[in-house]
C-alpha positions as CSV (number, residue, x, y, z in Angstrom):
1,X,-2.5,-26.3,1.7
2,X,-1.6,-24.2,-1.4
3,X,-3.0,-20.6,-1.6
4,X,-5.8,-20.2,-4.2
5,X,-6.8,-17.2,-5.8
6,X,-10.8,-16.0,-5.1
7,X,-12.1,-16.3,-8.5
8,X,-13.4,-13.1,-10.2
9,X,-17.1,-12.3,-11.3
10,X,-17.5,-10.9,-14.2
11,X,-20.9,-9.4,-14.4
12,X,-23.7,-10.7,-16.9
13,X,-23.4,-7.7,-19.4
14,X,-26.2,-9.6,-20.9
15,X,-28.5,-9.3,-18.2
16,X,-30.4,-6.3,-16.4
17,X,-29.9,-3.8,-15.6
18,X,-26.9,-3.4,-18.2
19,X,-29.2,-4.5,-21.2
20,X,-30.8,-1.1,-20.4
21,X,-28.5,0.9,-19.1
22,X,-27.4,4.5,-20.9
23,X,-24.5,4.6,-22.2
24,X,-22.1,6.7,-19.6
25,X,-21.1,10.2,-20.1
26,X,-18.3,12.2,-20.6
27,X,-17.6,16.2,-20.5
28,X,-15.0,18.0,-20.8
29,X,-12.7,19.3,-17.9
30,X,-13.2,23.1,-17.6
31,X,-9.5,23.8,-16.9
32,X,-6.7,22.3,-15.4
33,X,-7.1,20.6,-12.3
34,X,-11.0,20.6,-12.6
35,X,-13.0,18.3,-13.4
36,X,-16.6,19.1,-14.6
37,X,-19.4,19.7,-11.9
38,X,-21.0,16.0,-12.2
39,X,-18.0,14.1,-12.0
40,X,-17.7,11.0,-10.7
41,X,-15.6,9.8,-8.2
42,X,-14.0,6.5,-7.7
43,X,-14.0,4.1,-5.2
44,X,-12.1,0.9,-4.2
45,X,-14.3,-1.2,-6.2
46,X,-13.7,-2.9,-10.1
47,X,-15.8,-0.1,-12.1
48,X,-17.0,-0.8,-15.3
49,X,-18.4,2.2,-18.0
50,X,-20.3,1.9,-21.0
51,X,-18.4,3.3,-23.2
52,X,-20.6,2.1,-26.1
53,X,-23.9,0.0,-26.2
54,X,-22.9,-3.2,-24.9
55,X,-19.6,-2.1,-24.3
56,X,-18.4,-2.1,-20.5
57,X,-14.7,-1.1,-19.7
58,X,-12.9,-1.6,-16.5
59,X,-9.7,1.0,-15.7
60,X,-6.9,-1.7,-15.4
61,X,-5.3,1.0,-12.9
62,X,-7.3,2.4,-9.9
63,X,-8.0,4.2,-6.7
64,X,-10.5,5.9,-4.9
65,X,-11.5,9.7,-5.1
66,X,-10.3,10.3,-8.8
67,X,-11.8,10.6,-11.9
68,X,-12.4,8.5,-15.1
69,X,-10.9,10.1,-18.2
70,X,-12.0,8.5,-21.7
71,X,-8.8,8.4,-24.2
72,X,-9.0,9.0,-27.3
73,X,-8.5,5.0,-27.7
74,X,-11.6,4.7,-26.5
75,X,-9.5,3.2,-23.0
76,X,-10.1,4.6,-19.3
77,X,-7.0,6.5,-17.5
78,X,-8.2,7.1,-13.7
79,X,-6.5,10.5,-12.3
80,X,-6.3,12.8,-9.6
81,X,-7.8,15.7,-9.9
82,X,-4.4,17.6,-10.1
83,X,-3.3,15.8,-13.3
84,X,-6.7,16.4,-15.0
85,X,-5.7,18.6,-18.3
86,X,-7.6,21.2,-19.4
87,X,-10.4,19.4,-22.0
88,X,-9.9,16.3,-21.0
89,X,-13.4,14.1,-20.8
90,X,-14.1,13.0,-17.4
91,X,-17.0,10.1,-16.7
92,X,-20.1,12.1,-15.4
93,X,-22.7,10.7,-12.9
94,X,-23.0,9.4,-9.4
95,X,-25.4,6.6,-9.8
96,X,-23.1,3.2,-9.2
97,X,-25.7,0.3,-10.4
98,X,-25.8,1.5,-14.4
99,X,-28.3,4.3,-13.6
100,X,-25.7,6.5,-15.1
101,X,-23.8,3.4,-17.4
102,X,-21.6,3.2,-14.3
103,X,-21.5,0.4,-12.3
104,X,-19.9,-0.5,-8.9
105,X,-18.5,-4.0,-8.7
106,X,-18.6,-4.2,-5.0
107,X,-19.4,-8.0,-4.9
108,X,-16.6,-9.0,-7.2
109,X,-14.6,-12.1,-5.4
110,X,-17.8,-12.8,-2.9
111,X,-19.2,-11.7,0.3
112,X,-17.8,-12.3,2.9
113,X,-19.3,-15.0,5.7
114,X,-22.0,-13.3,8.0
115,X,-23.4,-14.5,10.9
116,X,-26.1,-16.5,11.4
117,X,-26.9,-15.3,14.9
118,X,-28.0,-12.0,15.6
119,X,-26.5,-11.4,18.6
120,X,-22.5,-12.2,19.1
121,X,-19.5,-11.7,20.9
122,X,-16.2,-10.2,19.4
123,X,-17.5,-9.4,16.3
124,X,-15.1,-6.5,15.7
125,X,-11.4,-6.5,15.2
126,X,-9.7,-6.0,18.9
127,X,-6.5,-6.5,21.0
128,X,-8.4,-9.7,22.5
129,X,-9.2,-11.4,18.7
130,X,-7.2,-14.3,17.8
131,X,-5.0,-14.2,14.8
132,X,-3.2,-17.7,14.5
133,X,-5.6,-18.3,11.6
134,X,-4.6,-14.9,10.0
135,X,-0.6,-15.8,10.2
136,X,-1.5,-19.0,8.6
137,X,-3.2,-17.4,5.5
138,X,-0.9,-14.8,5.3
139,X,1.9,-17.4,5.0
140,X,0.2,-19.2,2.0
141,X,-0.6,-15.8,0.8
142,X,2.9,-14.7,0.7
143,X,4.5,-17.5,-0.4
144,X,2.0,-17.1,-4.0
145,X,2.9,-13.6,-4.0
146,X,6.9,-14.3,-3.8
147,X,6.3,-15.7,-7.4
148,X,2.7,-14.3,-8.6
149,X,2.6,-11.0,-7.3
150,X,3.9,-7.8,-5.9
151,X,4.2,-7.6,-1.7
152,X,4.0,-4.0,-1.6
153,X,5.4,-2.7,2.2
154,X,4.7,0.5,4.0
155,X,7.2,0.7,6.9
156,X,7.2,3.1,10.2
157,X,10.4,3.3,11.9
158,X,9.2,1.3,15.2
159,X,10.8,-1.9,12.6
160,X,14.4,-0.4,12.6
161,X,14.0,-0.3,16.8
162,X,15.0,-3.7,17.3
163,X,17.5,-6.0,16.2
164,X,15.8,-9.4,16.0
165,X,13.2,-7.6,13.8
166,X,15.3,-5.8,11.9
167,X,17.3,-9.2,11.2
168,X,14.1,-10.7,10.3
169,X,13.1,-8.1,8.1
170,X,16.4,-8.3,6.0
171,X,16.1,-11.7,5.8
172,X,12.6,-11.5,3.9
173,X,14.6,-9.0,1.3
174,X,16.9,-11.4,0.5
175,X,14.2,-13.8,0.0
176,X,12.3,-12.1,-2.3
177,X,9.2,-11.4,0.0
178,X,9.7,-7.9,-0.3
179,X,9.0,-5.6,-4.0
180,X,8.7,-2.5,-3.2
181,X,8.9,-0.5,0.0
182,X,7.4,2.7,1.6
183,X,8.9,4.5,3.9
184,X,9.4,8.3,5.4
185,X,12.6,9.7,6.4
186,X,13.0,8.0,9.9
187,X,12.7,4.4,8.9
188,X,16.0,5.0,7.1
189,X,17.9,7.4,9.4
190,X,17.3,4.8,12.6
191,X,17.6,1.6,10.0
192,X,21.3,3.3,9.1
193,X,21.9,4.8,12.7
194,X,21.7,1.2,14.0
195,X,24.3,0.1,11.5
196,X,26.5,2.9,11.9
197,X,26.1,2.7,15.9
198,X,24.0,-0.1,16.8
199,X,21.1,1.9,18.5
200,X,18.0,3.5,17.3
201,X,17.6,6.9,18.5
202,X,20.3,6.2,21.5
203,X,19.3,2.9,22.8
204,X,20.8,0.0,22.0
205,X,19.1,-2.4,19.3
206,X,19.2,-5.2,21.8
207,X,19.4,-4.0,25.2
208,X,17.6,-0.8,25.1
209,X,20.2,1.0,26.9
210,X,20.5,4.2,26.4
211,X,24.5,5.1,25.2
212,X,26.3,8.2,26.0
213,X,25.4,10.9,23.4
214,X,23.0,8.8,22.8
215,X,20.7,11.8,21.1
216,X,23.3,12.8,18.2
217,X,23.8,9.6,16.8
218,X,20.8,10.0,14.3
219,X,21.7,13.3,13.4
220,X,25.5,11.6,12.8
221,X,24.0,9.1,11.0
222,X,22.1,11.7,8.7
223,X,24.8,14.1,8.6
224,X,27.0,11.3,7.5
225,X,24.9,10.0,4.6
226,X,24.1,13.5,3.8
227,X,27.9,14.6,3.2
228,X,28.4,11.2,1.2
229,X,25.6,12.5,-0.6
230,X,23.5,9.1,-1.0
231,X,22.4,5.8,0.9
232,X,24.1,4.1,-2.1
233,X,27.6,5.7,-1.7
234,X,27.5,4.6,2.1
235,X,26.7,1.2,1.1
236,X,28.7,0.7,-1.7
237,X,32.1,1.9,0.3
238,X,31.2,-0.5,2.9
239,X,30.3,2.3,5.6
240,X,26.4,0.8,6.0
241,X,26.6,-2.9,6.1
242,X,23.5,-4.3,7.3
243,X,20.0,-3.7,7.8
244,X,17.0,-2.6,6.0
245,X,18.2,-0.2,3.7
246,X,21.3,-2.1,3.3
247,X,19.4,-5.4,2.1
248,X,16.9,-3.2,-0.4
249,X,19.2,-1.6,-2.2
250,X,21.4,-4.4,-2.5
251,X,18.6,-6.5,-3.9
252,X,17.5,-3.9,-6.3
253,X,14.5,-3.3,-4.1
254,X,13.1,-0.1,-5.5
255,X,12.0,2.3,-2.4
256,X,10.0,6.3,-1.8
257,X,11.0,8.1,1.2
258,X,8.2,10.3,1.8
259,X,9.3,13.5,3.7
260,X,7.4,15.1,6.4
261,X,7.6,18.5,8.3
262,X,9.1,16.8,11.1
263,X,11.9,15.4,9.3
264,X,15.6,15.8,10.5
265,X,18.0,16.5,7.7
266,X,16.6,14.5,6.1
267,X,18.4,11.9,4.3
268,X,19.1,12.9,0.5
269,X,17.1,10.4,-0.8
270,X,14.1,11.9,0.4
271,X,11.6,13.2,-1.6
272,X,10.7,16.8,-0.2
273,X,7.5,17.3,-2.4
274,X,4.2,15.7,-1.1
275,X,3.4,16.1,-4.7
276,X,6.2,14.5,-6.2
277,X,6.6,11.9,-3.2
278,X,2.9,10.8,-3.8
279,X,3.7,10.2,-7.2
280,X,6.4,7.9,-6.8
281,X,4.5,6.4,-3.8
282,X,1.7,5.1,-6.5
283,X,4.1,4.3,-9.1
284,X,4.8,1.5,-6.8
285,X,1.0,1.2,-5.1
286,X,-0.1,0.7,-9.2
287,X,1.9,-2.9,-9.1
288,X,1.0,-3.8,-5.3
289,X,-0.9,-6.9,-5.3
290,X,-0.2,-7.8,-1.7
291,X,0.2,-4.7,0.8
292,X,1.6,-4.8,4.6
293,X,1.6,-1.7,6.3
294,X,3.3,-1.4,9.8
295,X,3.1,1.0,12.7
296,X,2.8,4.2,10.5
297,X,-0.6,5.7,10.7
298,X,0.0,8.4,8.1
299,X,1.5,6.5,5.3
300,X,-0.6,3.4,5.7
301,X,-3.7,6.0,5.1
302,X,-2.1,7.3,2.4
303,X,-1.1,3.7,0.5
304,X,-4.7,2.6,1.4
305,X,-6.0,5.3,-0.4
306,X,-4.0,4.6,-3.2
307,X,-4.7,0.7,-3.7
308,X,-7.9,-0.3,-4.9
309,X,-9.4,-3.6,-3.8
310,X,-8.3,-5.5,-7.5
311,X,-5.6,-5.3,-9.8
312,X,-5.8,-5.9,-14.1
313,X,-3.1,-8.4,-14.6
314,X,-1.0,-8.6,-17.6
315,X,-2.8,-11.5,-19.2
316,X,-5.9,-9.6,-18.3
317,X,-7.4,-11.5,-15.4
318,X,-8.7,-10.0,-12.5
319,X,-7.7,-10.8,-9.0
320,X,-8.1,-9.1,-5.6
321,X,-5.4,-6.6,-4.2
322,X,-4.8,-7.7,0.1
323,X,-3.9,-4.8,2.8
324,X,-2.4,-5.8,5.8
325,X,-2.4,-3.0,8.4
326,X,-0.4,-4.3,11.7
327,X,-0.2,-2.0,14.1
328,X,-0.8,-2.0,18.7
329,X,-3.2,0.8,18.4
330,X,-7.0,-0.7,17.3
331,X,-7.7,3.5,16.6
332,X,-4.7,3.2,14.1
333,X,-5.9,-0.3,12.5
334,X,-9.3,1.1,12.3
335,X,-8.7,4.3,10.4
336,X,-7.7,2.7,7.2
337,X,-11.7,1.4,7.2
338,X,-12.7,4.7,8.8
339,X,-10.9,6.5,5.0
340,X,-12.4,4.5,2.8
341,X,-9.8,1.1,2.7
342,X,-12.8,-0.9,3.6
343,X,-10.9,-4.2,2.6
344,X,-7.9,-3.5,5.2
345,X,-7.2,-6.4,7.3
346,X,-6.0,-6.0,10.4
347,X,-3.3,-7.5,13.1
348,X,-2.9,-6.2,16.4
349,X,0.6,-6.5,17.7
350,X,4.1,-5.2,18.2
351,X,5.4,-4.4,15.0
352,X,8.4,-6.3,15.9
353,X,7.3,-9.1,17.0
354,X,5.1,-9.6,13.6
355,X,7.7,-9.2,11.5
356,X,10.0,-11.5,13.7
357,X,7.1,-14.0,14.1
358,X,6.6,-13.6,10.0
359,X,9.7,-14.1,9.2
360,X,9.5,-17.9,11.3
361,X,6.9,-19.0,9.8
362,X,7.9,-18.1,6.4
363,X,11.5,-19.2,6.2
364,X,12.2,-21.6,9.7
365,X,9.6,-23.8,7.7
């Protein structure tokens, strides 16, 4: 059966509470950086603002713990507080059901089923739920998103570890399951060390051996890339043939490398500036419609803070934004929901053998 699309609701601007609702506030932002002492903060959620009586405006962009800024065009801009300029005027008020002419669309594609018993087993997300029935949506979801959407994916390197996955994950790039990927520093190195060497971190892709040396060859592999002085030079002389990063970049794949503390070398292409690296990360979050993050606690926290629970389409519609957090550990699924991402559905597994089961479903059709 073909994927469908929850419909939207657009709320009865005609009917209470909005008929009497203020109209929302705005003040100015002391200084740069600062937003004014009643500010209020964003959640997941579509969140409309009465700019003018009868007037409700949704931000098409979105994410939780910014700030609405009015424009001079009478649109909304949603910021961090670190891009706030000085002067700016920021929505004001905390009050989400029009109390304040703010209003919180929480219910916007439905509730979701509840049970009729007040008592029941397995009611929570666990290493014993079955997820046949969440491979088989995710399929249908994917397949509308390969032509509708934007599959947004946040990768640790646990993917690059093995070769079948690693196979399978190259074979969704080159067809067109993947838009955008995110990434830190040892998702590449270990994605170009196993085609430079065929092991990740000193064992061998396929039989886990451990080689001799086997501890340099990721520093070889970075040291390599790093005298070349690109990922795309190595690729484009035929030096890295094969794999993840090979397969992105040759589909025109567009990628952020987040650095971290820990990082060895790192690769050039890594952005050293959390700053700068979280702004890239959201210029590609801001067109996610479809988000699977994999064994990376840190940047799946970080993405799901990013992504709202909808996304303004160009023709204007509203639709719902999915985040797919996969992952062995149920502490490291359930953190996403723990920060806020409160839509974050999750699959318990080897990241391997998700993406190798994935990419069967998807393409051995």
């Amino acid at each position: 059966m073909a994927f469908i699309l929850p419909e939207y609701r657009t709320p009865d601007f005609t009917a209470e509470p909005f008929k009497s609702a203020p109209a929302a506030r705005f003040e100015a932002a002391p200084k740069a950086g600062v937003a004014p002492g009643d500010y209020h903060a964003t959640s997941i959620y579509p969140e409309y603002f009465q700019v003018a009586p009868g007037d409700w405006r949704l931000p098409r962009e979105s994410r939780m713990d910014c700030v609405v800024v009015l424009q001079s065009d009478g649109s909304l801009t949603v910021k961090e507080f670190r891009h706030i300029a000085a002067g700016e005027l920021v929505a004001i008020g905390r009050r989400e059901n029009c109390e304040d002419g703010i209003f919180v669309h929480s219910g916007a594609f439905g509730q979701p089923d509840t049970l009729s018993d007040k008592f029941a087993f397995r009611t929570q997300v666990s290493r014993e739920t079955a997820f046949s029935a969440d491979y088989d949506e995710l399929y249908g979801l994917l397949d509308h998103e390969r032509n509708h959407g934007f599959i947004l994916w946040v990768l640790g390197p646990a993917v690059s570890f093995d070769r079948d996955a690693r196979n399978a994950f190259t074979l969704l790039v080159r067809n067109g399951y993947v838009d955008g990927l995110l990434a830190g520093n040892a998702l590449a190195a270990h994605d170009i060390e196993g085609a430079l060497f065929n092991t990740a971190l000193g064992q061998d892709l396929y039989t886990k051996r451990h080689v001799p040396l086997g501890h340099y060859k990721h520093l070889d592999a970075i040291n390599r890339i790093r005298e070349l002085g690109s990922i795309e030079a190595a690729i484009r002389i035929g030096m890295v043939s094969g794999g993840i990063m090979d397969a992105v970049t040759r589909a025109g794949v567009p990628y952020v490398l987040a650095g971290s503390i820990r990082d060895d070398g790192p690769l050039p292409e890594v952005i050293a500036n959390v700053y700068a690296a979280q702004d890239r990360m959201r210029d590609l979050a801001r067109r996610a419609t479809t988000v699977i993050a994999m064994a990376t606690q840190l940047h799946s926290i970080a993405t799901g803070n990013m992504i709202p629970a909808y996304r303004v389409m160009p023709d204007d519609s509203v639709r719902p934004v999915y985040f797919y957090t996969v992952d062995m550990s149920e502490f490291a699924a359930n953190k996403l929901a723990d920060r806020g991402s409160l839509t974050a559905r999750s699959i318990l597994t080897n990241a391997q053998d998700f993406v190798v089961n994935l990419e069967r479903g998807l393409l051995g059709k």
